[in-house]
CHARMM-style PDB file with segment names, atoms N, HN, CA, C and O in Angstrom:
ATOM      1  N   UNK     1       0.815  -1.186   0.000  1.00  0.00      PROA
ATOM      2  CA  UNK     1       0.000   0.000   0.000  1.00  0.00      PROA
ATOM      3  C   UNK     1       0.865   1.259   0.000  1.00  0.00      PROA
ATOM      4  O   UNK     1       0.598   2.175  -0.778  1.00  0.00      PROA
ATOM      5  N   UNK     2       1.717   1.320   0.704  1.00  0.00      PROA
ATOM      6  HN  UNK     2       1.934   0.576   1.336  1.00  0.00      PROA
ATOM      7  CA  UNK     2       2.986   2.372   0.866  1.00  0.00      PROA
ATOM      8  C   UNK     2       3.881   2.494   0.043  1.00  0.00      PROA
ATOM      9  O   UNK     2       4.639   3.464   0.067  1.00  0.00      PROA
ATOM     10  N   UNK     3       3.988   1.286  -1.069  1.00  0.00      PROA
ATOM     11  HN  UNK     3       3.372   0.498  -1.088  1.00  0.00      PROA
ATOM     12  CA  UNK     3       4.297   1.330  -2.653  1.00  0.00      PROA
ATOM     13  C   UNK     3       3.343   2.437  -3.660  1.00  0.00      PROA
ATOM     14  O   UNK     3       3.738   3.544  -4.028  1.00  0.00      PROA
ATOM     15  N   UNK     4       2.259   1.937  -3.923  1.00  0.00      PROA
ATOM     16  HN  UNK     4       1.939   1.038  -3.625  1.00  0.00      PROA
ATOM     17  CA  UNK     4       1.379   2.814  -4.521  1.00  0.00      PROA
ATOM     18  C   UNK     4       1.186   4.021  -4.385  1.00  0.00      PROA
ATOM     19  O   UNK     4       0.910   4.756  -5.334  1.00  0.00      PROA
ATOM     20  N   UNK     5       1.337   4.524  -2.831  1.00  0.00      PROA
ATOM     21  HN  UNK     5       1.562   3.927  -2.061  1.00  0.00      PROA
ATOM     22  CA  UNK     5       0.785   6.228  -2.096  1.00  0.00      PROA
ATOM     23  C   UNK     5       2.604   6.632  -2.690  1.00  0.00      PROA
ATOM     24  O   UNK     5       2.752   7.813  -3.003  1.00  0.00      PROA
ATOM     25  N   UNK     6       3.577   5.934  -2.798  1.00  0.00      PROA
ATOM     26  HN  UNK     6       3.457   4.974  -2.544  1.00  0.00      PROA
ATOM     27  CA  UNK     6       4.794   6.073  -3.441  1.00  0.00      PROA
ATOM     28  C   UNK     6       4.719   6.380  -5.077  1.00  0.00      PROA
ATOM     29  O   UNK     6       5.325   7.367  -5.494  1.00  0.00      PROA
ATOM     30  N   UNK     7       4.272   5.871  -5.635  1.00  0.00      PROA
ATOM     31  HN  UNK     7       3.780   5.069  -5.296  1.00  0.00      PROA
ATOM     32  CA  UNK     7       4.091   6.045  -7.059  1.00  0.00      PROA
ATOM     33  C   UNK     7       3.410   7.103  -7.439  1.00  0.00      PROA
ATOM     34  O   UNK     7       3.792   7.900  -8.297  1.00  0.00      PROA
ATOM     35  N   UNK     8       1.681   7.199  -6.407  1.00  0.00      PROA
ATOM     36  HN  UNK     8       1.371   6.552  -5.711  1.00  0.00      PROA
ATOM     37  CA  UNK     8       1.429   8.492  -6.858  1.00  0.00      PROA
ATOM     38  C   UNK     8       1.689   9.276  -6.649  1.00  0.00      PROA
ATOM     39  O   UNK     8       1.109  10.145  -7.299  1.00  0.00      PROA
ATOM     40  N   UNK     9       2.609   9.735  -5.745  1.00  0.00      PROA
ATOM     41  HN  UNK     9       3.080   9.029  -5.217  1.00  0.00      PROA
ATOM     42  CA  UNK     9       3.403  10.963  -5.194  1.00  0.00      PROA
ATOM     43  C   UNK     9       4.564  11.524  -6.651  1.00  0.00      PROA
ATOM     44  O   UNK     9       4.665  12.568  -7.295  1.00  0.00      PROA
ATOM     45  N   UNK    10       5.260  10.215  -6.667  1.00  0.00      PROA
ATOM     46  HN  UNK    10       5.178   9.367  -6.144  1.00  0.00      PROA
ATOM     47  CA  UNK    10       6.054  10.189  -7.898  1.00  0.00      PROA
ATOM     48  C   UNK    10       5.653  11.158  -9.047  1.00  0.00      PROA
ATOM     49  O   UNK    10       6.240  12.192  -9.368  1.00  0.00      PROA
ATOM     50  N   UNK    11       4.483  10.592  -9.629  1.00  0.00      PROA
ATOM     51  HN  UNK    11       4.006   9.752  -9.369  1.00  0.00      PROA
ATOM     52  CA  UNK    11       3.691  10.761 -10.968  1.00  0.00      PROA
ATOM     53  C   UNK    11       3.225  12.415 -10.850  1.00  0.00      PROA
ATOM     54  O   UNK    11       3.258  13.210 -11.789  1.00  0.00      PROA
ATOM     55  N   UNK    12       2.804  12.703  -9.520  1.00  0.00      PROA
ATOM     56  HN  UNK    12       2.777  12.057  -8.757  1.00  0.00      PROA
ATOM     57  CA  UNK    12       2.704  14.061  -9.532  1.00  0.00      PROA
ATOM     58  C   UNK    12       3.649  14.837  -9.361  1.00  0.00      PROA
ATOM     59  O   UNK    12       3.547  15.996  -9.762  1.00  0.00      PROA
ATOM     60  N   UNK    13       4.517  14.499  -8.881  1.00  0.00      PROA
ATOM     61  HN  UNK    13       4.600  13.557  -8.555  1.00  0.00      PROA
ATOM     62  CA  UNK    13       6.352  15.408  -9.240  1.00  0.00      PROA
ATOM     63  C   UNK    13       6.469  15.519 -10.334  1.00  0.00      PROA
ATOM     64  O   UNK    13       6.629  16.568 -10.958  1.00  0.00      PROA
ATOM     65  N   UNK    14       6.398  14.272 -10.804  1.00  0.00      PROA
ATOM     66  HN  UNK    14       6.268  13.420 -10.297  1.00  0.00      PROA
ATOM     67  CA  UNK    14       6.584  14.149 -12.325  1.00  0.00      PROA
ATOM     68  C   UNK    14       5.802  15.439 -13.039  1.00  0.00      PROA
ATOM     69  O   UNK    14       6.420  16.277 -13.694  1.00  0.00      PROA
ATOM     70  N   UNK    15       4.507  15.482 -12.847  1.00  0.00      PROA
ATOM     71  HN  UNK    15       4.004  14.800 -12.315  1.00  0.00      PROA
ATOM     72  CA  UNK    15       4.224  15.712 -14.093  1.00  0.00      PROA
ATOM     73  C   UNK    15       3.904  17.124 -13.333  1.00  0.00      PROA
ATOM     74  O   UNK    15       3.172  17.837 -14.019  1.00  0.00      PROA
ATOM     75  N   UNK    16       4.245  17.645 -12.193  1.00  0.00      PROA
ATOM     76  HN  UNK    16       4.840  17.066 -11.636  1.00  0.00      PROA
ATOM     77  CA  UNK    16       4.436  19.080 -11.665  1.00  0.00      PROA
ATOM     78  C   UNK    16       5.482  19.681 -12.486  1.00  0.00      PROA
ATOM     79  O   UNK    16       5.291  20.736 -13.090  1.00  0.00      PROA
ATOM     80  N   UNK    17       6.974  18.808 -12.538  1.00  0.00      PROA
ATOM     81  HN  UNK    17       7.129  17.950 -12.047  1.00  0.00      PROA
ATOM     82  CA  UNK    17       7.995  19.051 -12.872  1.00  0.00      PROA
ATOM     83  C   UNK    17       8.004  19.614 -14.349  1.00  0.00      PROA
ATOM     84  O   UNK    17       8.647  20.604 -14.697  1.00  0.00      PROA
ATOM     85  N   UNK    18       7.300  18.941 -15.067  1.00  0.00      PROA
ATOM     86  HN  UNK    18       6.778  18.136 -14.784  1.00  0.00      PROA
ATOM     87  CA  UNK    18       7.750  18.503 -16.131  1.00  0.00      PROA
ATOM     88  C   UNK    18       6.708  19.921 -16.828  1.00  0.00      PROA
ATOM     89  O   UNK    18       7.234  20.653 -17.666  1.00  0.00      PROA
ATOM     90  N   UNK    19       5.173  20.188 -16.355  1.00  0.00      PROA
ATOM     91  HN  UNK    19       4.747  19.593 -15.674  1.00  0.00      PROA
ATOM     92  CA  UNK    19       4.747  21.333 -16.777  1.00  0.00      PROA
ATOM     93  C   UNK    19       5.535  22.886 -16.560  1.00  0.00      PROA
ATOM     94  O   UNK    19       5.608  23.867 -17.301  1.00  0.00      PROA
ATOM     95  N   UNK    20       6.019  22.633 -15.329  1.00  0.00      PROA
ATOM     96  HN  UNK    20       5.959  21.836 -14.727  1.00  0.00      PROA
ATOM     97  CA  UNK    20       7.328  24.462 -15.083  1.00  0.00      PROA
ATOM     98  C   UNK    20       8.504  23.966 -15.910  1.00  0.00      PROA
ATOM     99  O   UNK    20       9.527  24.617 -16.121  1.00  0.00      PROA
ATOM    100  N   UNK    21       8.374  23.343 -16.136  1.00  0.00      PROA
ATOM    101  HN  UNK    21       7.543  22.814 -15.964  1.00  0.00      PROA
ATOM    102  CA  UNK    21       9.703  22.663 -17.259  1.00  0.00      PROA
ATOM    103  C   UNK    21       9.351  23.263 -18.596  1.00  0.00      PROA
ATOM    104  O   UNK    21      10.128  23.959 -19.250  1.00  0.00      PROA
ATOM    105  N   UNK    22       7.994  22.910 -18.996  1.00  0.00      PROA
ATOM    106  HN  UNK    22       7.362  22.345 -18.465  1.00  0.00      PROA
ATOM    107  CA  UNK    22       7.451  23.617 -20.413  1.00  0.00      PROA
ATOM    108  C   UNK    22       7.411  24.929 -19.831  1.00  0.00      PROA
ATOM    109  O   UNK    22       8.438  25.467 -20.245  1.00  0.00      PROA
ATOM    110  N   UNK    23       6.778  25.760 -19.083  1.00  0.00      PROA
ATOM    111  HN  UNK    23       5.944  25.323 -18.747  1.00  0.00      PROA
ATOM    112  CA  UNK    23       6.329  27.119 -19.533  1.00  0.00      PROA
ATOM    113  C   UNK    23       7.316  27.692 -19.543  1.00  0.00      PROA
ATOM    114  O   UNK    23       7.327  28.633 -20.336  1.00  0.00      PROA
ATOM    115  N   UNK    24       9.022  27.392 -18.465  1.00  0.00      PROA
ATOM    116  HN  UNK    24       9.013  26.627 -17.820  1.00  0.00      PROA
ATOM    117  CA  UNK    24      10.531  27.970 -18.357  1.00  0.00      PROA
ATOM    118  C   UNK    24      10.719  27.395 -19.626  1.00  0.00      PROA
ATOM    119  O   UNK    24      11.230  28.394 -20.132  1.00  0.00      PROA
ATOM    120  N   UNK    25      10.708  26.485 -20.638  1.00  0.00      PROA
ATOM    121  HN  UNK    25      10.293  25.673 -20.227  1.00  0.00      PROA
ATOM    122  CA  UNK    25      11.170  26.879 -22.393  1.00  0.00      PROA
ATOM    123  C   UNK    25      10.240  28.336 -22.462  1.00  0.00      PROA
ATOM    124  O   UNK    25      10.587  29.463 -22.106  1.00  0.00      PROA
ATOM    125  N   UNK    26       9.023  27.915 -23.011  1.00  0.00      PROA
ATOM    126  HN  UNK    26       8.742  27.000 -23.299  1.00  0.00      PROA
ATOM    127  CA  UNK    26       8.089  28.648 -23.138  1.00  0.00      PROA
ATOM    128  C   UNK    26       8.670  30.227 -23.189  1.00  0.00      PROA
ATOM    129  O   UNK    26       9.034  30.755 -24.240  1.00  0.00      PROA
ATOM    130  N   UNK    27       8.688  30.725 -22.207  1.00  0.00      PROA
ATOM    131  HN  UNK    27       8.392  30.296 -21.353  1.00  0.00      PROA
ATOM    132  CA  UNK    27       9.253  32.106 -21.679  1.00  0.00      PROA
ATOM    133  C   UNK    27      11.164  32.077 -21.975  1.00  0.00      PROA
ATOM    134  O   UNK    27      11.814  33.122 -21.946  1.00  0.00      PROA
ATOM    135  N   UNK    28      11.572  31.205 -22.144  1.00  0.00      PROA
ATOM    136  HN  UNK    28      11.044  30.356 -22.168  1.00  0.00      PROA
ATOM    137  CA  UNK    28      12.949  31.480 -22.621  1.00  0.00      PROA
ATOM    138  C   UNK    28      12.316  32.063 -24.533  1.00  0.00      PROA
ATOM    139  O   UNK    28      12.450  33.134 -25.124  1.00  0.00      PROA
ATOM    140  N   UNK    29      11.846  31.135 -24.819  1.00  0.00      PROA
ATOM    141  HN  UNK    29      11.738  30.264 -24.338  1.00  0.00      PROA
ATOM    142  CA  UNK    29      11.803  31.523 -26.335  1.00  0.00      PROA
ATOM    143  C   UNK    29      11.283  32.988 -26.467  1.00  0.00      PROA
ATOM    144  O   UNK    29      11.585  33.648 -27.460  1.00  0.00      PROA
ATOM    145  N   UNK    30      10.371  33.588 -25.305  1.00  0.00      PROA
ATOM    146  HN  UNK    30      10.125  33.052 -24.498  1.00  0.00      PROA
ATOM    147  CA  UNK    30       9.568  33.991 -26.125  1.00  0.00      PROA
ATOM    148  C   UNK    30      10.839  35.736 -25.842  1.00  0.00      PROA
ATOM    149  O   UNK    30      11.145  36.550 -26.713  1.00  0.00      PROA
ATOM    150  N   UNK    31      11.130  35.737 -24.828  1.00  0.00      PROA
ATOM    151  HN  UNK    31      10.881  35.076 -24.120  1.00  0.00      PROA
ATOM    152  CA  UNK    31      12.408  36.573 -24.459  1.00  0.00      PROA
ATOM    153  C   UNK    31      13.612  36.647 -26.191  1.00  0.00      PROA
ATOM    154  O   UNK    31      14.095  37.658 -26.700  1.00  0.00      PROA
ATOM    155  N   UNK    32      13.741  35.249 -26.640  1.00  0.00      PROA
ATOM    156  HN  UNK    32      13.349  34.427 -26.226  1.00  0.00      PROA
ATOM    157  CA  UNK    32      14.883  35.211 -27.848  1.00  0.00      PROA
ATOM    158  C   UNK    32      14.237  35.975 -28.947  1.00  0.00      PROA
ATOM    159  O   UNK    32      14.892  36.758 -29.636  1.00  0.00      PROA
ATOM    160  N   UNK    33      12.985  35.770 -29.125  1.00  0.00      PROA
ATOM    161  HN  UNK    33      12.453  35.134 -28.565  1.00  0.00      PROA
ATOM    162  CA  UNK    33      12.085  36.216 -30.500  1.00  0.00      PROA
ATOM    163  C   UNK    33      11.391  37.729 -30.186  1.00  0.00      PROA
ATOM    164  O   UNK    33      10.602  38.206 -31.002  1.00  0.00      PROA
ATOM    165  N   UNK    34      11.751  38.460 -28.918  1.00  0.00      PROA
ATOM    166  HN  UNK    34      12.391  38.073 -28.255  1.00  0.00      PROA
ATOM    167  CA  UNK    34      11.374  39.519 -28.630  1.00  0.00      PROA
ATOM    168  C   UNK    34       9.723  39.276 -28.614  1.00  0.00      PROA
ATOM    169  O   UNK    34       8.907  39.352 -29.533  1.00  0.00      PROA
ATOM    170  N   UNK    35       9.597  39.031 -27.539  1.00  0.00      PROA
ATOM    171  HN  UNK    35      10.259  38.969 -26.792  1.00  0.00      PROA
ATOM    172  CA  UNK    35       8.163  38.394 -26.917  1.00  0.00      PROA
ATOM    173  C   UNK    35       7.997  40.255 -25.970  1.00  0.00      PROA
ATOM    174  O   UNK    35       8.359  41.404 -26.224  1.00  0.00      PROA
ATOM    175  N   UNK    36       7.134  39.448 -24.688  1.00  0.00      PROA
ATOM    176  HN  UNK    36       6.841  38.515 -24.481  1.00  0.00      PROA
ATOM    177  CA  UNK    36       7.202  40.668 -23.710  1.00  0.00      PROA
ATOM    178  C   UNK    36       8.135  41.388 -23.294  1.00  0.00      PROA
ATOM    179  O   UNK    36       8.225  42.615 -23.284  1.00  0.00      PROA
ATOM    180  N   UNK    37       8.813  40.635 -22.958  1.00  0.00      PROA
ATOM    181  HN  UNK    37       8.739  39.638 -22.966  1.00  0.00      PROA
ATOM    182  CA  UNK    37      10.597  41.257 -22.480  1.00  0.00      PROA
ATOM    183  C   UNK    37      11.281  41.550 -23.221  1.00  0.00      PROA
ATOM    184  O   UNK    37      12.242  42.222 -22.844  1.00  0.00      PROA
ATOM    185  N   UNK    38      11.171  41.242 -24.517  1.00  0.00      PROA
ATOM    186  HN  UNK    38      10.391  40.697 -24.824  1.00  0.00      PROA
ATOM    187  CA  UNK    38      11.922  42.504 -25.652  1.00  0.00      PROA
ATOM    188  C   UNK    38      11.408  43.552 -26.067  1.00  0.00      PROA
ATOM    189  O   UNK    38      11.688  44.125 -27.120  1.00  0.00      PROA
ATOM    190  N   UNK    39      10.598  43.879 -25.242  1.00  0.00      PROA
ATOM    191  HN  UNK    39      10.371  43.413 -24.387  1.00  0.00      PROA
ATOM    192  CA  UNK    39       9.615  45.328 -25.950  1.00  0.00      PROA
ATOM    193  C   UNK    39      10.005  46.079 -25.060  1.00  0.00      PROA
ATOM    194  O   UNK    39       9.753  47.269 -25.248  1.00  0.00      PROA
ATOM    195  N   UNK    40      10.673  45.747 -23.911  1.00  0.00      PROA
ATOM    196  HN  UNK    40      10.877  44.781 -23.758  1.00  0.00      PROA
ATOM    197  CA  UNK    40      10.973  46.766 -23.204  1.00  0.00      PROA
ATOM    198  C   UNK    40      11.736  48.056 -23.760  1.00  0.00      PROA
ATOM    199  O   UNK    40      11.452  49.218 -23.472  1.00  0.00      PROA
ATOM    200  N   UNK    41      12.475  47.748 -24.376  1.00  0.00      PROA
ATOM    201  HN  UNK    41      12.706  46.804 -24.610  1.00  0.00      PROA
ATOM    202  CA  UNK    41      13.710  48.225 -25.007  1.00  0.00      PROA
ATOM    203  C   UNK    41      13.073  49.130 -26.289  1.00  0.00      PROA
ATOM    204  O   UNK    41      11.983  48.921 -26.821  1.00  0.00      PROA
ATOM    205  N   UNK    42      13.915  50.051 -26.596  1.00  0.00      PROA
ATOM    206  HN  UNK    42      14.800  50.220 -26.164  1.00  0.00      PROA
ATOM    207  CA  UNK    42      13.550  51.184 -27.970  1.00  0.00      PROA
ATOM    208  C   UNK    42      14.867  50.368 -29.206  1.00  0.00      PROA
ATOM    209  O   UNK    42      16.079  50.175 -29.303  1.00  0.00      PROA
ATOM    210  N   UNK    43      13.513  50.113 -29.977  1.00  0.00      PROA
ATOM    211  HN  UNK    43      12.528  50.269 -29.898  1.00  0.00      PROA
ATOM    212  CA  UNK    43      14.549  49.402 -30.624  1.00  0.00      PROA
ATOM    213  C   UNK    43      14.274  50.666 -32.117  1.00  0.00      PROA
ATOM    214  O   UNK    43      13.364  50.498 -32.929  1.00  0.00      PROA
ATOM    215  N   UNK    44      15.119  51.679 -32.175  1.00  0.00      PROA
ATOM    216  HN  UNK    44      15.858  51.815 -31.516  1.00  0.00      PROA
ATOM    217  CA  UNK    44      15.110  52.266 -33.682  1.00  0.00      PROA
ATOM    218  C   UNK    44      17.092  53.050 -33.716  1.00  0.00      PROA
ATOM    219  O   UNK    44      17.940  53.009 -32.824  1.00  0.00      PROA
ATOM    220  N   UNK    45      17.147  53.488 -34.720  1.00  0.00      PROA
ATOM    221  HN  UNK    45      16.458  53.522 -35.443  1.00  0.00      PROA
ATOM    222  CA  UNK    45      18.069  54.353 -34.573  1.00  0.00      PROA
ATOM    223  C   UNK    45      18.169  55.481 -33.935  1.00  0.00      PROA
ATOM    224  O   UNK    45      17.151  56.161 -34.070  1.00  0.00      PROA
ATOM    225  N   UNK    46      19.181  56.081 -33.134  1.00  0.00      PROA
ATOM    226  HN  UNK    46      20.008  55.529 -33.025  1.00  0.00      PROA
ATOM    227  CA  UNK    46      19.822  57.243 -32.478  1.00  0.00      PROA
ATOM    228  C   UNK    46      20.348  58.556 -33.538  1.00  0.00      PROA
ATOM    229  O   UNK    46      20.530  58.264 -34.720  1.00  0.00      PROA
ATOM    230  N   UNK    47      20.532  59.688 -33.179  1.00  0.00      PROA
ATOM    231  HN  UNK    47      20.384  59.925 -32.219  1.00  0.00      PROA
ATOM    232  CA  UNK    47      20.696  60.711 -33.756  1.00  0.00      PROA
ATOM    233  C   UNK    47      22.267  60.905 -33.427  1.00  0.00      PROA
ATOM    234  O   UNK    47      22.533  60.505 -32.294  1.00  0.00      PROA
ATOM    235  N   UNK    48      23.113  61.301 -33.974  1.00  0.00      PROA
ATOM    236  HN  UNK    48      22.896  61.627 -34.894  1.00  0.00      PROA
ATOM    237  CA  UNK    48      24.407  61.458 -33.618  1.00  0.00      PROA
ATOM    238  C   UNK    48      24.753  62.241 -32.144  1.00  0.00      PROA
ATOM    239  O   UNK    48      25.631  61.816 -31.393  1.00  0.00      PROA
ATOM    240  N   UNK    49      23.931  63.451 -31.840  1.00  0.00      PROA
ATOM    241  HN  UNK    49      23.218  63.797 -32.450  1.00  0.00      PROA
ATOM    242  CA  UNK    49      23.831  64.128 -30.420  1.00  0.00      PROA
ATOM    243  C   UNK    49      22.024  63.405 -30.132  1.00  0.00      PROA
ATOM    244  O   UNK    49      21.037  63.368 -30.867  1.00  0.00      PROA
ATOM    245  N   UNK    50      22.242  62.989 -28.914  1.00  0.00      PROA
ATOM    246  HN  UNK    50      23.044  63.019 -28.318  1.00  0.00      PROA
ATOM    247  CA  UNK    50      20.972  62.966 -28.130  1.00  0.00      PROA
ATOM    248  C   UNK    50      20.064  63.863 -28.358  1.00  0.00      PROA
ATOM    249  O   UNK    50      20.525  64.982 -28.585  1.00  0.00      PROA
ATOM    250  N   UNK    51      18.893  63.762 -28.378  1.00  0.00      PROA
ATOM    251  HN  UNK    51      18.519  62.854 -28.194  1.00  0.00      PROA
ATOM    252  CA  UNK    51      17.710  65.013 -28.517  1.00  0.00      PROA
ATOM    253  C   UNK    51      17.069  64.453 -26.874  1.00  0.00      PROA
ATOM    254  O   UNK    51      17.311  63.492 -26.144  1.00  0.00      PROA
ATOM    255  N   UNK    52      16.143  65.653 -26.811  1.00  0.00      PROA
ATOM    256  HN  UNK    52      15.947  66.434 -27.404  1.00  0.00      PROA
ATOM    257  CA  UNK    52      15.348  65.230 -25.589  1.00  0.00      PROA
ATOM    258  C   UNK    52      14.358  63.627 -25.806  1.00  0.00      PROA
ATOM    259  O   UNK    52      14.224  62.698 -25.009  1.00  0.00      PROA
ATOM    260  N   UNK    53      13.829  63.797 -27.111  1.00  0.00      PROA
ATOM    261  HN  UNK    53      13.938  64.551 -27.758  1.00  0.00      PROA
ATOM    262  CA  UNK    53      12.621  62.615 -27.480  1.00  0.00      PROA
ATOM    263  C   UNK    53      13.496  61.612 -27.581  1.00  0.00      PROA
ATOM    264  O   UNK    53      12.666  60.776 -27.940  1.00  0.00      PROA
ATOM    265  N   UNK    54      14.368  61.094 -27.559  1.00  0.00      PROA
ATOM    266  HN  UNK    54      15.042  61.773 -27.268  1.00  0.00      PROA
ATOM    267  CA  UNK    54      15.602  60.474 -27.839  1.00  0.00      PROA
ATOM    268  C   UNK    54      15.948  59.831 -26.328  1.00  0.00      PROA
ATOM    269  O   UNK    54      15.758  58.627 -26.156  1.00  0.00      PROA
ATOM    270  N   UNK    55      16.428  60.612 -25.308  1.00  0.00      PROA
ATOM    271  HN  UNK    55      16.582  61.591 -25.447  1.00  0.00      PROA
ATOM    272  CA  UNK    55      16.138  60.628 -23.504  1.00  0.00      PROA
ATOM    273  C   UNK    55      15.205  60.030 -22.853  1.00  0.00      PROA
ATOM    274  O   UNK    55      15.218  59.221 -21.926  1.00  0.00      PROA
ATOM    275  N   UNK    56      14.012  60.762 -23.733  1.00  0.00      PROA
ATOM    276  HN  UNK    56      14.002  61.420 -24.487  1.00  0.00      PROA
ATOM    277  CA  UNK    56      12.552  60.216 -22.630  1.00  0.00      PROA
ATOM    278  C   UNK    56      12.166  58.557 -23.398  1.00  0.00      PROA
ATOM    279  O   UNK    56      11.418  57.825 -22.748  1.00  0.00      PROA
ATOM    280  N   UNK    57      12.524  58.219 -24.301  1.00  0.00      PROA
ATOM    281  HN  UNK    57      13.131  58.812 -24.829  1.00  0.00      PROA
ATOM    282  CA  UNK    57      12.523  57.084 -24.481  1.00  0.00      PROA
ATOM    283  C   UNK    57      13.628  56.178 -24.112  1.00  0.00      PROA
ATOM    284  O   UNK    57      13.338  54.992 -23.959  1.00  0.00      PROA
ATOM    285  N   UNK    58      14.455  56.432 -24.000  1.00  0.00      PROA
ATOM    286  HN  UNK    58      14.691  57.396 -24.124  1.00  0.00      PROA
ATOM    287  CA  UNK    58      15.344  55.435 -23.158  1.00  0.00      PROA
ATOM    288  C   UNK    58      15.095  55.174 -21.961  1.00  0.00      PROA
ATOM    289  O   UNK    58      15.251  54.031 -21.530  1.00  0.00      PROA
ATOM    290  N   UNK    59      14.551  56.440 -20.997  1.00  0.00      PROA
ATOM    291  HN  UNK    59      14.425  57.369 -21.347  1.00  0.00      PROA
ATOM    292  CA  UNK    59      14.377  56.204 -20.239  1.00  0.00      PROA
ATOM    293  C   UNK    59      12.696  56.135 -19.210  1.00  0.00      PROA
ATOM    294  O   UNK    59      12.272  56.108 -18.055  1.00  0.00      PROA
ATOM    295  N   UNK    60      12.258  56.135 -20.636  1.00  0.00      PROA
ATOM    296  HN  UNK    60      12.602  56.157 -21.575  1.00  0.00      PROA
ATOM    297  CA  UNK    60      10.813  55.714 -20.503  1.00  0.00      PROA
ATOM    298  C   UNK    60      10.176  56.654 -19.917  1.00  0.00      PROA
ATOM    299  O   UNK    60       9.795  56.379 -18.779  1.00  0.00      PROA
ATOM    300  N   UNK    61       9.838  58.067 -20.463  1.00  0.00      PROA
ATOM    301  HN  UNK    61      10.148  58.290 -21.387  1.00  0.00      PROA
ATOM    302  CA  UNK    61       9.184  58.805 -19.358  1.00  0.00      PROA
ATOM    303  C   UNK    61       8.319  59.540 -20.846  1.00  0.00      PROA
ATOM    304  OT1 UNK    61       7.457  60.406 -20.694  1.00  0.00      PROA
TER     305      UNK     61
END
């Protein structure tokens, strides 16, 4: 009996494990392909001297 309450303990590690296992790919990819966490960022070209609109987007204001 203490075999079995063993196994199903197992099976739910298991398959606890194994789902934060998918969504940590999941969220790695989505970071590489500029998902949520690459939008943070200003992604265009810069002006040779800084302008103000140039500032408030870097620094988000």
């Amino acid at each position: 009996m203490a075999s079995m309450a063993a196994i199903g303990v197992g099976v739910a590690v298991a398959a606890f494990l194994g789902r934060a296992g998918l969504l940590a790919i999941r969220r790695s990819r989505a970071v590489e392909f500029g998902g949520a966490m690459g939008k943070a960022y200003y992604k265009g070209g810069f002006e040779p001297r800084m302008t103000r609109r140039e500032a408030a987007l870097i620094l988000q204001l």
